[in-house]
C-alpha positions in Angstrom: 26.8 58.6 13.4 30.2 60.1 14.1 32.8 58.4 11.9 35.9 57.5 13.1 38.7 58.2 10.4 40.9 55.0 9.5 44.4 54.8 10.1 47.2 53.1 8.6 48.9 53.3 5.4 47.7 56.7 4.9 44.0 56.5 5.0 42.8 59.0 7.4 45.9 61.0 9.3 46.5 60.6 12.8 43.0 58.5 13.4 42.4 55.5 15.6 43.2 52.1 14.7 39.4 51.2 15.4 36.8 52.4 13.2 32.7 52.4 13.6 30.7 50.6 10.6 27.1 51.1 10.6 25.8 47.6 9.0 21.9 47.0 7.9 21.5 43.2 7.6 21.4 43.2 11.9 18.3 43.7 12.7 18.9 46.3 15.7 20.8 48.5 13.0 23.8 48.1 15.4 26.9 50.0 15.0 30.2 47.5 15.2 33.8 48.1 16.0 35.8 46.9 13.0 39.5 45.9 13.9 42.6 45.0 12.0 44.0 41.4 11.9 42.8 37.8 10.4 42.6 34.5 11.6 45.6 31.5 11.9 43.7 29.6 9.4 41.9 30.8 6.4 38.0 30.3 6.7 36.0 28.6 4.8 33.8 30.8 2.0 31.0 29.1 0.2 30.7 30.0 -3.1 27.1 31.1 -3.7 26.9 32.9 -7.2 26.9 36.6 -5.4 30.6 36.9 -4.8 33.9 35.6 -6.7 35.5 32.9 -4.4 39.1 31.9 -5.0 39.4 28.1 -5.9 35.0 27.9 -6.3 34.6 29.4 -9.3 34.5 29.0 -13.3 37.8 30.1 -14.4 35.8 31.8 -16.8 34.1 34.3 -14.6 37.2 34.4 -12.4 39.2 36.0 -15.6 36.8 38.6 -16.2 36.8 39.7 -12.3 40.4 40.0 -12.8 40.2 41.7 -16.1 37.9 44.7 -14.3 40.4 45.1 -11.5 43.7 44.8 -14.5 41.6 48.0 -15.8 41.2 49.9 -12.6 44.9 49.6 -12.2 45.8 52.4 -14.0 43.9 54.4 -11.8 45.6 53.6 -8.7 49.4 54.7 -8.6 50.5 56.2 -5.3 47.2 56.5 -3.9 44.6 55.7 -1.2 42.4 53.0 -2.4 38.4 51.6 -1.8 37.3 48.9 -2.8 33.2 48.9 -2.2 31.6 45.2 -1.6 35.2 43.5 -1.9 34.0 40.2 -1.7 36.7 38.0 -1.0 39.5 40.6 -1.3 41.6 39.0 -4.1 40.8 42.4 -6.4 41.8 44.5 -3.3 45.2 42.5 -3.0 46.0 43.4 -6.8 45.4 46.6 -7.1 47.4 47.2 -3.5 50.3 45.4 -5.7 49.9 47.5 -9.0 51.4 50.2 -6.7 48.6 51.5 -4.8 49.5 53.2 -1.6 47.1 51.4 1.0 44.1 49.5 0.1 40.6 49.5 1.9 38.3 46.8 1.5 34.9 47.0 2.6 32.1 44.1 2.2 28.8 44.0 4.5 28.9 39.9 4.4 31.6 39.1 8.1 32.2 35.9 6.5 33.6 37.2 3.7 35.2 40.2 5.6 37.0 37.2 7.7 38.1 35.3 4.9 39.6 38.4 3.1 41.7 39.5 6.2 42.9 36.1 6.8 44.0 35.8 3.1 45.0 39.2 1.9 46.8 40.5 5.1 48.6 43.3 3.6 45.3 45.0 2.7 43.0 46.1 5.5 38.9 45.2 5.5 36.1 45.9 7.5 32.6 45.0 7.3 30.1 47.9 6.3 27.4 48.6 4.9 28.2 49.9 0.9 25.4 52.7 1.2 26.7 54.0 4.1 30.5 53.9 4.1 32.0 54.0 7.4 34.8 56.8 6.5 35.2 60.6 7.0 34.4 62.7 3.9 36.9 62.9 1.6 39.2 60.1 2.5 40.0 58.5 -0.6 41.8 59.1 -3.7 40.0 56.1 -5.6 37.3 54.4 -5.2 36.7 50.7 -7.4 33.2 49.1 -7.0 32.5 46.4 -9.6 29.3 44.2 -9.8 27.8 46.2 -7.2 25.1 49.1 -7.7 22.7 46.1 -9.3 22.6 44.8 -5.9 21.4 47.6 -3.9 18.3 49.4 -2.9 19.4 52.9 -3.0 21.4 52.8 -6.0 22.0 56.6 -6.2 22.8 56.5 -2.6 25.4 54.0 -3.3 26.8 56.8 -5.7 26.1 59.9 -3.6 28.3 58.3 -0.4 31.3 57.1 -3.6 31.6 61.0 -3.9 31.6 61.9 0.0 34.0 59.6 0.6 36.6 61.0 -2.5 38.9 63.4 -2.6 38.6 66.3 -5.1 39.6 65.8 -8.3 39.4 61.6 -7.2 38.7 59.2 -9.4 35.8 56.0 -9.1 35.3 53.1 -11.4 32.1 51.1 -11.2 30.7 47.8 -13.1 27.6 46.6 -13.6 25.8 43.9 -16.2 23.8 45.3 -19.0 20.7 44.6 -18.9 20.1 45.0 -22.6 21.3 41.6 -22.6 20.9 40.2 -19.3 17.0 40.6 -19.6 16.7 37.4 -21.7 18.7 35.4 -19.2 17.1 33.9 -15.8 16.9 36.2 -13.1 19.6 36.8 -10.8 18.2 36.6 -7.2 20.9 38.6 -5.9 20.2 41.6 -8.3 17.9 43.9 -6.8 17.6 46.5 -10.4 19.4 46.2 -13.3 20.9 49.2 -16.0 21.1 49.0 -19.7 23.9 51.3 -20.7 22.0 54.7 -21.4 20.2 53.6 -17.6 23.7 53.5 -15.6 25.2 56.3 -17.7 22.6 58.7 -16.9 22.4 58.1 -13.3 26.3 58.1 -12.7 26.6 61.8 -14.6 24.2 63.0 -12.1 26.7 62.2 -9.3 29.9 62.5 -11.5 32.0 64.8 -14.0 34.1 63.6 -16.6 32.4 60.3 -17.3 34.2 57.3 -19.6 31.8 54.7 -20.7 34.2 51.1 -21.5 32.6 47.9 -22.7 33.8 44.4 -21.7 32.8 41.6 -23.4 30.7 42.5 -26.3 28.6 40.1 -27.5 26.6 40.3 -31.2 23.3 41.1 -30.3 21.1 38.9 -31.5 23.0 35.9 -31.7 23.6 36.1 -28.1 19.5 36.3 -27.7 18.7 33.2 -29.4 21.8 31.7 -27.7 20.1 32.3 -24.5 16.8 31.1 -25.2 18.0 28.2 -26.2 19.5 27.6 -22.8 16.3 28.5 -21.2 14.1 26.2 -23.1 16.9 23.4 -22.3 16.5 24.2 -18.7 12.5 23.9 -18.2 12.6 20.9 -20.4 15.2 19.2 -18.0 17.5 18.3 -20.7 20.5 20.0 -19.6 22.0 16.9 -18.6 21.4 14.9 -21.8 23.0 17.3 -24.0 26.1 17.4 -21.8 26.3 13.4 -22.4 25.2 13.8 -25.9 28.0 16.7 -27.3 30.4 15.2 -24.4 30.4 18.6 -22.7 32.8 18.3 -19.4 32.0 20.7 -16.9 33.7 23.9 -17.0 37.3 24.3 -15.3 37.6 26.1 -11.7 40.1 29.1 -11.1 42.6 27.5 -9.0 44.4 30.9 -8.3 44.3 32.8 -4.8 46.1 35.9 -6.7 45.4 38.0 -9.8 48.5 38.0 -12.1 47.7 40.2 -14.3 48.4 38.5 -17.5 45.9 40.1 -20.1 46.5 36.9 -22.6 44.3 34.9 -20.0 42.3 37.0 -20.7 39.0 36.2 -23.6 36.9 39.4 -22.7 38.3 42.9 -23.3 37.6 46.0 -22.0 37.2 49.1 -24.8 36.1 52.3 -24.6 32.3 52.0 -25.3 30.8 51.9 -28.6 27.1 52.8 -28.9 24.7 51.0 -31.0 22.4 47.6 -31.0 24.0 44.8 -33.0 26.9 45.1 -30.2 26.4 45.0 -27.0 28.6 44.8 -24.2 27.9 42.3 -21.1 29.2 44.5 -18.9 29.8 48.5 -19.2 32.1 49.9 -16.9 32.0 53.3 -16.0 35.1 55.9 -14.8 34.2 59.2 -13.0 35.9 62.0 -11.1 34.6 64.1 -8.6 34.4 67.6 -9.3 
């Protein structure tokens, strides 16, 4: 497919307003036309455990979202920014007002493309497909992609098309749970494979130079462990509700926000440069590349 570049606010010079975005979730593989704008109202997004939804979500998980995107703001100064599976386009917004120069989300989910544009109108987004982007080669001067790469088929794909769409000398930041820790926890049905540190480091030096490993909320190993067993063993039983009444648990606060602030003393989970060994691990392990 011939790619149309983007236009506006630097991405793309001199290219049409209308871009093509191959999506696979149609089952005619169809190409669509993308367009700027949003709706009057802002739509309604369900929040179903895949994507951080303003207002839906455990304030909790909605602080270390923000923390990821706090990090990747350093990267982003003066420059062209993508943001790979956006979600609801909240992290797109921020980084656009840490002092990016334009901002590019992409998701392949329209519902969430349609929220995102009706709520975060002075970023663009399109719907498309996140292993194959619908930009011109070397676009971009960063790309962010957090939560991402677990969720995909074609993982190194996912990469390869990262590095197409950069600049020389760009820069990409990608998260992704660590499955060290995550493999004693139920399943996520949204995960398709997931890394341990040494797995996701290893496959992104393959696709990029200059690689920086950063940890975000470590956990002690095995306390964690017997922590989530615990949980487990709570769940088949069925008891999860009696020991809410029993230690008076109340159920855990929603993030009200629609913005990210900023403000890293909401925030519980840190992000540090990575630290190898087994009686830490991080929950998440970030990653920071540059294309060669």
């Amino acid at each position: 497919m011939n790619r149309k570049e983007i236009v506006s606010n630097g991405v793309g010079p001199g290219a049409p307003r209308d871009f093509l975005c191959r999506t696979e979730f149609d089952t005619a593989d169809r190409e669509v036309i993308c367009r700027e704008g949003g709706t009057p109202a802002l739509p309604t997004l369900q929040f179903t455990g895949e994507r951080v939804v303003p207002g839906k979500v455990e304030l909790f998980l909605f602080r270390e979202h923000e923390a990821r995107y706090v990090f990747a703001s350093r990267f982003v100064k003066d420059k062209v920014v993508l943001d790979v599976a956006c979600g609801a386009g909240i992290g797109t917004h921020y980084l656009l007002k840490a002092g990016a120069r334009s901002c590019l989300g992409l998701d392949i989910d329209y519902r969430t493309v349609d929220y995102a544009r009706a709520a975060y109108k002075s970023c663009r987004f399109a719907q498309c497909d996140a292993a194959n982007l619908c930009l011109p080669d070397e676009s971009v001067d960063v790309v962010v992609s957090f939560e991402t790469i677990e969720h995909l088929g074609d993982q190194l794909k996912f990469l390869l098309e990262c590095r197409r769409v950069l600049r020389r000398g760009g820069d990409v930041i990608c998260s992704t749970p660590n499955r060290t820790l995550n493999r004693w926890a139920r399943r996520n049905p949204f995960h398709v494979r997931e890394f341990s540190v040494d797995e996701f480091a290893h496959l992104f030096k393959e696709v990029f130079g200059n690689v920086q490993l950063y940890a975000q909320n470590n956990k002690f190993y095995l306390p964690h462990v017997g922590r989530t067993l615990l949980s487990r063993l709570i769940d088949q039983l069925q008891l999860r509700n009696t020991v809410k009444r029993v230690f008076r648990r109340k159920p855990a606060p929603l993030a009200v926000e629609t913005e990210f602030d900023g403000n890293i003393s909401h925030f519980s989970s840190t992000i540090q440069a990575y630290a190898p060994g087994m009686l830490v691990q991080p929950a998440y392990v970030i990653a920071a590349g540059r294309r060669k």
